[in-house]
C-alpha positions as CSV (number, residue, x, y, z in Angstrom):
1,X,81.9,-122.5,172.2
2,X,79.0,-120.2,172.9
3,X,75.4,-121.6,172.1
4,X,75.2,-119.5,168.8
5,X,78.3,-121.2,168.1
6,X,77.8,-124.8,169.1
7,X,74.0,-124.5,166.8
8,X,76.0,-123.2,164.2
9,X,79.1,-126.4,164.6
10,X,75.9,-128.9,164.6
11,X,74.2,-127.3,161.7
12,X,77.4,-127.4,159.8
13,X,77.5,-131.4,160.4
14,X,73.5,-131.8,159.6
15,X,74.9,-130.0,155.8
16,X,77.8,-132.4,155.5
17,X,76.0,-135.2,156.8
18,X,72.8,-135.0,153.8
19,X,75.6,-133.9,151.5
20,X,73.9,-132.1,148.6
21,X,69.9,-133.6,149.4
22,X,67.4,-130.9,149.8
23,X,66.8,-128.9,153.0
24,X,65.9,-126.0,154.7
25,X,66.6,-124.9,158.2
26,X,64.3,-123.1,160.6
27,X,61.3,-124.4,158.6
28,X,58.1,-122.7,159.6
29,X,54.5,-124.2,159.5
30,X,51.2,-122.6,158.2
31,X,48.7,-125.1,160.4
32,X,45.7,-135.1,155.3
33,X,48.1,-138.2,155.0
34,X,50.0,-138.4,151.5
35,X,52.6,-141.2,150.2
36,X,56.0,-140.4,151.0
37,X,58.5,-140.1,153.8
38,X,59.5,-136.7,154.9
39,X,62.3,-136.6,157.2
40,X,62.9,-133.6,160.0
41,X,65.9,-132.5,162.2
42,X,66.0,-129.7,164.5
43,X,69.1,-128.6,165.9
44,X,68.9,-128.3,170.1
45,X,72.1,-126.4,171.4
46,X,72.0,-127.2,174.9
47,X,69.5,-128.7,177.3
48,X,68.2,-124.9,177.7
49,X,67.2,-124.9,173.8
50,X,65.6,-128.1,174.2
51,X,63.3,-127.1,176.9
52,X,62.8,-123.3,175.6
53,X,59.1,-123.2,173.8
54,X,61.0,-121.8,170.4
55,X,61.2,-124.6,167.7
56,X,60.0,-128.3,168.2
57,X,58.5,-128.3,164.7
58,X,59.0,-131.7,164.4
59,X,55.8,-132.6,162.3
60,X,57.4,-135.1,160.1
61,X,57.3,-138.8,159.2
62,X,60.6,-139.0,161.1
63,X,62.4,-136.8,163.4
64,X,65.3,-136.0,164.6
65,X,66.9,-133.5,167.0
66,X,71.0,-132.6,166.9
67,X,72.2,-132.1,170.0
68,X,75.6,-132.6,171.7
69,X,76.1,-136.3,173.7
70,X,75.4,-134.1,176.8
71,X,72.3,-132.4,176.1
72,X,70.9,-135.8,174.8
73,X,72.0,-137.4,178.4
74,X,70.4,-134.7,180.4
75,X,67.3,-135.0,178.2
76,X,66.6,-138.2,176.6
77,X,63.7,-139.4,179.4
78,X,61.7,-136.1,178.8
79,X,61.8,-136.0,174.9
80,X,58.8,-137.7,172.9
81,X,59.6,-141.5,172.6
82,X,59.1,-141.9,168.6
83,X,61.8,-138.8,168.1
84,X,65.5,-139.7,167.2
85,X,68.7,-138.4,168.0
86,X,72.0,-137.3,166.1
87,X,75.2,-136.7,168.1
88,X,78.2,-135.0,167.0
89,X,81.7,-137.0,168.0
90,X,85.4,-137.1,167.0
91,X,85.5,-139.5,164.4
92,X,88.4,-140.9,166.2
93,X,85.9,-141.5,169.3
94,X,83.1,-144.4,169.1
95,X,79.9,-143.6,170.3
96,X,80.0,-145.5,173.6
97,X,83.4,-143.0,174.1
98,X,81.3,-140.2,173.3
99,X,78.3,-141.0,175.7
100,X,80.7,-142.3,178.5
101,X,82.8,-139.3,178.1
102,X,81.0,-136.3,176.2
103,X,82.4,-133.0,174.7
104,X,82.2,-130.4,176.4
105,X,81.5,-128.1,173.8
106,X,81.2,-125.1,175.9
107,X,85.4,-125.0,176.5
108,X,86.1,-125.1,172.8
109,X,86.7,-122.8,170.3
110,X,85.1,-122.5,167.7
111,X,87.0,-121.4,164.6
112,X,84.1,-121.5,161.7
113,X,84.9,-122.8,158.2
114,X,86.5,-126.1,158.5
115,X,86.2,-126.7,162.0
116,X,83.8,-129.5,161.5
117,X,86.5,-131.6,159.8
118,X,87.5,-134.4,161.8
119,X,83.6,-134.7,163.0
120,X,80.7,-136.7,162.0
121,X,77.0,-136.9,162.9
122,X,75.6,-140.7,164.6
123,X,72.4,-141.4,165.4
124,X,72.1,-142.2,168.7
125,X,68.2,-143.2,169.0
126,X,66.4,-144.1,166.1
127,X,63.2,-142.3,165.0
128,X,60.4,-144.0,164.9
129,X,58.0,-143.5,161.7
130,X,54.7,-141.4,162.4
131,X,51.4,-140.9,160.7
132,X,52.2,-136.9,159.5
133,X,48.6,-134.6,160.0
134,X,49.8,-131.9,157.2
135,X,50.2,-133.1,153.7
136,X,53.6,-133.3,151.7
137,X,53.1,-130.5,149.5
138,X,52.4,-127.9,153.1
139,X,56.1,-129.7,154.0
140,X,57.6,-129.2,150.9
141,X,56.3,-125.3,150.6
142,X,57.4,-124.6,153.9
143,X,60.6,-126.1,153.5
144,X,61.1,-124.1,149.9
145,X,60.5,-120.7,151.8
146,X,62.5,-121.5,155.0
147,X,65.4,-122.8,152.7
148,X,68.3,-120.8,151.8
Protein backbone atom coordinates (compact mmCIF):
# COMPACT_ATOMS: atom_id res chain seq x y z
CA UNK A 1 0.00 0.00 0.00
CA UNK A 2 1.10 3.53 -0.69
CA UNK A 3 0.86 6.12 2.21
CA UNK A 4 -2.39 7.75 0.60
CA UNK A 5 -3.58 4.31 0.77
CA UNK A 6 -2.52 3.01 4.10
CA UNK A 7 -4.26 6.81 5.69
CA UNK A 8 -7.13 5.97 3.76
CA UNK A 9 -7.25 1.81 5.22
CA UNK A 10 -6.76 3.45 8.89
CA UNK A 11 -9.43 6.09 8.33
CA UNK A 12 -11.72 3.50 7.06
CA UNK A 13 -11.25 1.48 10.62
CA UNK A 14 -11.39 4.91 12.74
CA UNK A 15 -15.33 5.08 10.74
CA UNK A 16 -16.08 1.47 11.57
CA UNK A 17 -14.64 1.56 14.87
CA UNK A 18 -17.10 4.92 16.26
CA UNK A 19 -19.79 3.21 14.09
CA UNK A 20 -22.33 5.98 13.48
CA UNK A 21 -21.04 8.71 16.53
CA UNK A 22 -20.25 12.07 15.28
CA UNK A 23 -16.93 13.06 13.63
CA UNK A 24 -15.06 14.95 11.31
CA UNK A 25 -11.70 14.30 9.83
CA UNK A 26 -8.93 16.86 9.22
CA UNK A 27 -10.50 19.20 11.81
CA UNK A 28 -9.01 22.66 11.64
CA UNK A 29 -8.63 25.16 14.65
CA UNK A 30 -9.37 28.91 14.74
CA UNK A 31 -6.90 29.65 17.99
CA UNK A 32 -11.68 28.51 28.51
CA UNK A 33 -12.42 25.04 30.21
CA UNK A 34 -16.08 23.68 29.70
CA UNK A 35 -17.81 20.34 31.10
CA UNK A 36 -17.50 17.55 28.79
CA UNK A 37 -15.12 15.16 27.27
CA UNK A 38 -14.13 15.68 23.77
CA UNK A 39 -12.24 12.87 22.25
CA UNK A 40 -9.51 13.38 19.13
CA UNK A 41 -7.77 10.92 16.72
CA UNK A 42 -5.46 11.79 14.11
CA UNK A 43 -4.47 9.36 11.57
CA UNK A 44 -0.31 9.12 11.22
CA UNK A 45 0.50 6.94 8.02
CA UNK A 46 4.03 6.23 8.54
CA UNK A 47 6.73 7.45 10.92
CA UNK A 48 7.40 10.21 8.07
CA UNK A 49 3.67 11.68 8.77
CA UNK A 50 4.18 11.52 12.27
CA UNK A 51 7.28 13.66 12.32
CA UNK A 52 6.06 15.96 9.27
CA UNK A 53 4.86 19.51 10.92
CA UNK A 54 1.27 18.93 9.02
CA UNK A 55 -1.46 17.93 11.55
CA UNK A 56 -0.85 17.18 15.34
CA UNK A 57 -4.14 19.00 16.24
CA UNK A 58 -4.57 17.04 18.97
CA UNK A 59 -6.22 19.76 21.43
CA UNK A 60 -8.66 17.52 23.02
CA UNK A 61 -9.56 16.01 26.42
CA UNK A 62 -8.19 12.76 24.98
CA UNK A 63 -6.15 11.88 22.11
CA UNK A 64 -5.40 9.51 19.99
CA UNK A 65 -3.22 8.99 16.90
CA UNK A 66 -3.87 5.75 14.26
CA UNK A 67 -0.97 4.48 13.15
CA UNK A 68 0.20 1.06 11.90
CA UNK A 69 2.02 -1.34 14.89
CA UNK A 70 5.26 -0.23 13.09
CA UNK A 71 5.06 3.38 13.03
CA UNK A 72 3.95 3.24 16.75
CA UNK A 73 7.23 1.07 17.53
CA UNK A 74 9.54 3.45 15.70
CA UNK A 75 7.85 6.37 17.49
CA UNK A 76 6.28 5.74 20.71
CA UNK A 77 9.42 7.32 22.93
CA UNK A 78 9.20 10.67 20.96
CA UNK A 79 5.33 11.20 21.11
CA UNK A 80 3.79 13.31 24.04
CA UNK A 81 3.32 10.88 27.06
CA UNK A 82 -0.56 11.72 27.83
CA UNK A 83 -1.47 10.84 23.89
CA UNK A 84 -2.87 7.26 23.08
CA UNK A 85 -2.53 4.99 20.43
CA UNK A 86 -4.91 2.82 18.07
CA UNK A 87 -3.36 -0.01 15.90
CA UNK A 88 -4.90 -1.70 13.12
CA UNK A 89 -4.46 -5.78 13.27
CA UNK A 90 -5.95 -8.95 11.72
CA UNK A 91 -8.62 -9.82 13.92
CA UNK A 92 -7.28 -13.22 13.84
CA UNK A 93 -3.79 -11.71 15.29
CA UNK A 94 -3.64 -10.59 19.16
CA UNK A 95 -2.05 -7.50 19.83
CA UNK A 96 1.22 -8.97 21.31
CA UNK A 97 1.27 -10.91 17.56
CA UNK A 98 0.80 -7.67 16.04
CA UNK A 99 3.61 -5.70 17.99
CA UNK A 100 6.03 -8.81 17.95
CA UNK A 101 5.37 -9.21 14.31
CA UNK A 102 3.79 -5.99 12.59
CA UNK A 103 2.18 -5.57 9.07
CA UNK A 104 3.97 -4.42 6.70
CA UNK A 105 1.46 -2.37 5.12
CA UNK A 106 3.64 -1.09 2.51
CA UNK A 107 3.67 -4.82 0.48
CA UNK A 108 -0.16 -4.98 0.44
CA UNK A 109 -2.61 -4.09 -1.81
CA UNK A 110 -5.00 -2.15 -1.19
CA UNK A 111 -8.31 -2.93 -2.83
CA UNK A 112 -10.71 -0.01 -1.36
CA UNK A 113 -14.32 -0.78 -0.27
CA UNK A 114 -14.34 -3.73 1.89
CA UNK A 115 -10.87 -4.20 2.38
CA UNK A 116 -11.08 -3.37 6.00
CA UNK A 117 -13.12 -6.46 6.67
CA UNK A 118 -11.38 -8.82 8.64
CA UNK A 119 -9.61 -5.70 10.60
CA UNK A 120 -10.25 -3.99 13.75
CA UNK A 121 -8.79 -0.97 15.60
CA UNK A 122 -6.99 -1.66 19.46
CA UNK A 123 -5.74 0.68 21.56
CA UNK A 124 -2.40 0.16 22.22
CA UNK A 125 -1.57 3.05 24.84
CA UNK A 126 -4.22 4.67 26.60
CA UNK A 127 -4.78 8.47 26.58
CA UNK A 128 -4.48 10.16 29.27
CA UNK A 129 -7.30 12.97 30.09
CA UNK A 130 -6.03 16.72 29.72
CA UNK A 131 -7.30 20.04 30.80
CA UNK A 132 -8.51 21.32 26.94
CA UNK A 133 -7.44 25.50 26.59
CA UNK A 134 -10.29 26.07 23.74
CA UNK A 135 -13.90 25.62 24.76
CA UNK A 136 -16.39 22.86 23.51
CA UNK A 137 -18.46 24.87 21.43
CA UNK A 138 -14.70 26.16 19.15
CA UNK A 139 -14.38 21.99 19.12
CA UNK A 140 -17.64 21.27 18.12
CA UNK A 141 -17.72 24.24 15.29
CA UNK A 142 -14.61 23.16 13.94
CA UNK A 143 -15.49 19.75 13.86
CA UNK A 144 -19.04 20.68 12.09
CA UNK A 145 -17.02 22.47 9.24
CA UNK A 146 -14.16 19.93 8.79
CA UNK A 147 -16.91 17.05 8.80
CA UNK A 148 -18.17 15.56 5.69
Amino acid sequence: MTRREITAFLSALMRKKLNGKYYASEVTFNWGIEQGIVTGYEVKSCVDDFRSPNGHNLLFDKNYYVMPMSTRNTIVSQKHHAIGIYVPHRIDVTLKEEQENPTDFTSIEYTGAGFNDGWTLSCVDKSKLLDRNIPIASCLFNMLRSGK
